[in-house]
C-alpha positions in Angstrom: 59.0 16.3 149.3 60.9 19.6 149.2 61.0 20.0 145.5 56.6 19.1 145.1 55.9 22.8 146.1 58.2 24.6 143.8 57.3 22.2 141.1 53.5 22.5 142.0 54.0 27.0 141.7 55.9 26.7 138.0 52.7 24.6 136.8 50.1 27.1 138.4 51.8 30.3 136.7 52.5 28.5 133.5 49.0 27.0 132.8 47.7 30.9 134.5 49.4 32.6 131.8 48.7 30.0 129.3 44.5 30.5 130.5 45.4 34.5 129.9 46.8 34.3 126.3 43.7 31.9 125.9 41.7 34.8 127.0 42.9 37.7 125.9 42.6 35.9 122.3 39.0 35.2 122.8 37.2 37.4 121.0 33.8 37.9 123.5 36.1 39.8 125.5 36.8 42.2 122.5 34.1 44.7 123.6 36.2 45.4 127.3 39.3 46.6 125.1 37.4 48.6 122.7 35.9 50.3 125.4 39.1 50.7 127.7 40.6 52.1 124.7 38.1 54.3 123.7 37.9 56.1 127.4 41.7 56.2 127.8 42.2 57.7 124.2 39.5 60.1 125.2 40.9 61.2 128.5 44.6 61.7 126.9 43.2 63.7 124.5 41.0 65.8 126.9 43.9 66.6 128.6 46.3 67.0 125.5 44.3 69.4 123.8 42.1 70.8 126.3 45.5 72.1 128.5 46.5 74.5 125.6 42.6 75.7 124.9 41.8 76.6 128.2 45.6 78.7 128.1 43.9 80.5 125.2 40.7 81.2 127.0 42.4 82.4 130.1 45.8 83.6 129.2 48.4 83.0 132.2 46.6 80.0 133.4 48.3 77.5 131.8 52.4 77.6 130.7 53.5 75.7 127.8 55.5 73.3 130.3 52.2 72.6 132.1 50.4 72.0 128.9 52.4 69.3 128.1 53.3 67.6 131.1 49.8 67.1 131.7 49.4 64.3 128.6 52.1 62.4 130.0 50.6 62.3 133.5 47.4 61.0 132.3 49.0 58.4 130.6 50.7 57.7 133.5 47.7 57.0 135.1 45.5 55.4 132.3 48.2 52.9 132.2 48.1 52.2 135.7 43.8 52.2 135.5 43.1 50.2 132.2 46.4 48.8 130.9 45.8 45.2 132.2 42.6 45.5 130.2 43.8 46.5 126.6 46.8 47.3 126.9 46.8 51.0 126.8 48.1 51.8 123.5 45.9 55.2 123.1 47.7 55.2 119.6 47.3 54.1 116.2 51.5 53.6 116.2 51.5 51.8 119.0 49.0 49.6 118.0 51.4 48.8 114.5 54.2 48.9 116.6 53.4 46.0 118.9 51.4 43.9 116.1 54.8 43.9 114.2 56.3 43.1 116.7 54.4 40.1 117.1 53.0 40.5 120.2 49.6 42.0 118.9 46.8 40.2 116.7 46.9 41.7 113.1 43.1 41.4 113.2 42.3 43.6 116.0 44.7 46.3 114.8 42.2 47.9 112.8 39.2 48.0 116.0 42.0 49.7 117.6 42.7 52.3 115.7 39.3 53.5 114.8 38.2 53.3 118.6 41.3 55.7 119.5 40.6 58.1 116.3 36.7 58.1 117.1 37.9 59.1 121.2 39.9 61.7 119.8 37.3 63.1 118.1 34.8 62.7 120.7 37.0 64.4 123.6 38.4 67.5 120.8 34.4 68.0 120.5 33.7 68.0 124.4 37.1 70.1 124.9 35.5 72.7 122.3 31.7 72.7 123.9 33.4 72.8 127.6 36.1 75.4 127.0 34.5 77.6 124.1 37.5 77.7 122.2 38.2 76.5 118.8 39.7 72.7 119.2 42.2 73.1 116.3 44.2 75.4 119.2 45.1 72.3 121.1 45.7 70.3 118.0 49.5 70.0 116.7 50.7 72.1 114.4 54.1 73.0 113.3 55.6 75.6 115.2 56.1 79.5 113.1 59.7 78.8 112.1 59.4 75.3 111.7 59.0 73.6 108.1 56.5 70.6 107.5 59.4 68.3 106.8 61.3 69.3 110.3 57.9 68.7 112.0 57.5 65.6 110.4 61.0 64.4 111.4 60.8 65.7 114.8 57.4 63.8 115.3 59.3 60.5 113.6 62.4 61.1 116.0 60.2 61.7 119.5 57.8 58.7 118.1 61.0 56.4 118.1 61.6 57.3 121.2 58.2 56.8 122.9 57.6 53.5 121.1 61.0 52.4 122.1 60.6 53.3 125.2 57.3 51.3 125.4 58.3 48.0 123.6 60.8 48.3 126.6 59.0 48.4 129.0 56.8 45.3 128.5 59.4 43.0 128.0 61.0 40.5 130.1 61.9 41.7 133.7 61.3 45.6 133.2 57.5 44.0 132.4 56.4 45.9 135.5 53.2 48.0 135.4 54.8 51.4 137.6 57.9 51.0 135.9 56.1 51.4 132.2 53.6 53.9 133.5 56.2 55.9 134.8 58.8 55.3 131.6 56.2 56.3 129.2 54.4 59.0 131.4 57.8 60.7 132.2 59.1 60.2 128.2 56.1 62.0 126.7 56.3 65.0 129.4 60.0 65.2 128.7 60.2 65.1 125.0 57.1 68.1 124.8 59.7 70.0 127.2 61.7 70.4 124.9 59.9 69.5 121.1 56.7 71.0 121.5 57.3 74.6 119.9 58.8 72.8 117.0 56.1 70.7 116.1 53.6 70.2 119.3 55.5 66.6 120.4 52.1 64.8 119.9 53.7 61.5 119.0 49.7 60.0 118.3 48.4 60.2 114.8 44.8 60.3 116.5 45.9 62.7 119.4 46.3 65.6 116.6 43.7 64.3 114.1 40.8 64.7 116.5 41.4 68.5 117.8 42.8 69.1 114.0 40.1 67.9 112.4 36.9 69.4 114.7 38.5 72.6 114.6 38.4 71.9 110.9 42.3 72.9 110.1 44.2 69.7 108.7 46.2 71.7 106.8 49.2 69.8 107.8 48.2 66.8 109.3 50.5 64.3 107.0 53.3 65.0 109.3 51.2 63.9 111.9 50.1 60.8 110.3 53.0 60.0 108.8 55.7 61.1 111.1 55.0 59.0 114.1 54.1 55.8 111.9 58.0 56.2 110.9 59.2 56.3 113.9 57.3 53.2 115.2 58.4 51.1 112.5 62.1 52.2 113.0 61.5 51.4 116.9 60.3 48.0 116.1 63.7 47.3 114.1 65.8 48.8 117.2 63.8 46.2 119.6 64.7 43.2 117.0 68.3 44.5 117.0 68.2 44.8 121.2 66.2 41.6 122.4 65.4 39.6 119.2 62.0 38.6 118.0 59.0 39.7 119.9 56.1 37.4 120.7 56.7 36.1 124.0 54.4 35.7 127.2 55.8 39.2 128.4 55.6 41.1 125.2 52.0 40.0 124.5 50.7 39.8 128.1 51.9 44.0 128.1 50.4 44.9 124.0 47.1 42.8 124.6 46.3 43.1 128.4 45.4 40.5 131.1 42.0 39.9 131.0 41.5 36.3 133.0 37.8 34.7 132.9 38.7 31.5 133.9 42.1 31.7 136.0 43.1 27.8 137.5 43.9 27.5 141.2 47.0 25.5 141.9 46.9 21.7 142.5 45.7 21.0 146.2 46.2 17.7 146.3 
């Protein structure tokens, strides 16, 4: 008699997170990512780019330190709003990242990715209409005494770090929404404390495409699309070295997001 409730609460939360892989899969519910990834993308990037614009506009306003601990609050929060929905990736080497990792369908990778480039684009062209300064100033660019090829290994070094840090954070017990939010919030203000005069610490292919390319300056934006795709892949490798293969209920309940429809109730007789 003792053992019947126990057994009865390892059936409901397996078959519950068998019904959310179920759902998460199905692809009617595609539209609710797409959507939570587009307004999280756009809200990192209103913030990303819009911090150092309005700086520019009214000089004294906003310090370099502000400036970019502001992205990494927002995605602090975004997580904690929308990242049982989609997942918050908000990047296009995040997106990679956990698809070859296994815990993200191939076939949505590409909905993904041209969701968070469009936001990107969308927000630099609201930052620019709102602030009335050129959007390419809170784009990413390498800093004056900085070469192409140190900006694009500083981006692939800091993207290692941030994708490392996130492929952490949604696996097995550390699978804890705060503790990600915070981990990935807190890495991104702290690596742009220190990286962002060398090449802007953006870390997001789409954060500096959309600023770069409404403010119509893309003169170096391979670093930016190449850069953090390098350091995602090299992540990935680090995660297989630290916890194996990817794939599992924790991994893919964190990349994909927890959308239930049709959650069972445990057994009442």
């Amino acid at each position: 008699m003792s053992e019947q409730p126990d057994s009865s609460i390892f059936r409901y939360f397996e078959r519950e997170a068998e019904d959310r892989i179920t759902d998460f899969q199905d692809p009617k519910q595609e539209w609710r990512r797409l959507i939570s990834e587009a307004v999280g993308t756009f809200f990192l990037v209103l913030v990303a780019a819009g911090a150092p614009m309005v700086g520019a506009k009214y000089p004294g306003t906003v310090t370099l330190a502000a400036a970019v601990v502001a992205p990494g609050l927002m995605v602090m929060a975004i997580i904690m709003f929308m990242g049982k929905v989609s997942g918050a990736h908000l990047n296009p080497g995040v997106s990679i990242a956990f698809a070859l990792r296994g815990d993200f369908p191939w076939q949505r990778v590409p909905g993904y990715i041209v969701v968070q480039f469009g936001a990107a684009v969308v927000a630099a062209l609201t930052a620019q209409a709102l602030i009335g300064v050129s959007a390419s100033v809170g784009g990413s660019h390498p800093g004056a005494s900085t070469s192409a090829v140190a900006a694009f290994a500083t981006e692939a070094i800091l993207t290692f770090g941030l994708v490392s840090v996130i492929l952490g954070t949604s696996s097995g017990a550390q699978n804890i929404g705060i503790v990600a939010a915070i981990g990935v919030g807190g890495y991104i203000a702290l690596a742009g404390l220190w990286a962002a005069p060398l090449s802007g610490a953006s870390m997001n292919a789409a954060r500096t495409f959309g600023p770069d390319f409404v403010g119509a300056d893309l003169t170096d934006i391979w670093v930016y699309l190449t850069g953090p795709l390098l350091g995602a892949i090299v992540a990935v490798g680090l995660a297989f070295v630290l916890r194996g293969r990817g794939g599992g209920i924790h991994g893919s309940t964190a990349a994909q997001g927890q959308i239930a429809t049709d959650v069972k109730r445990p057994d009442t007789a």
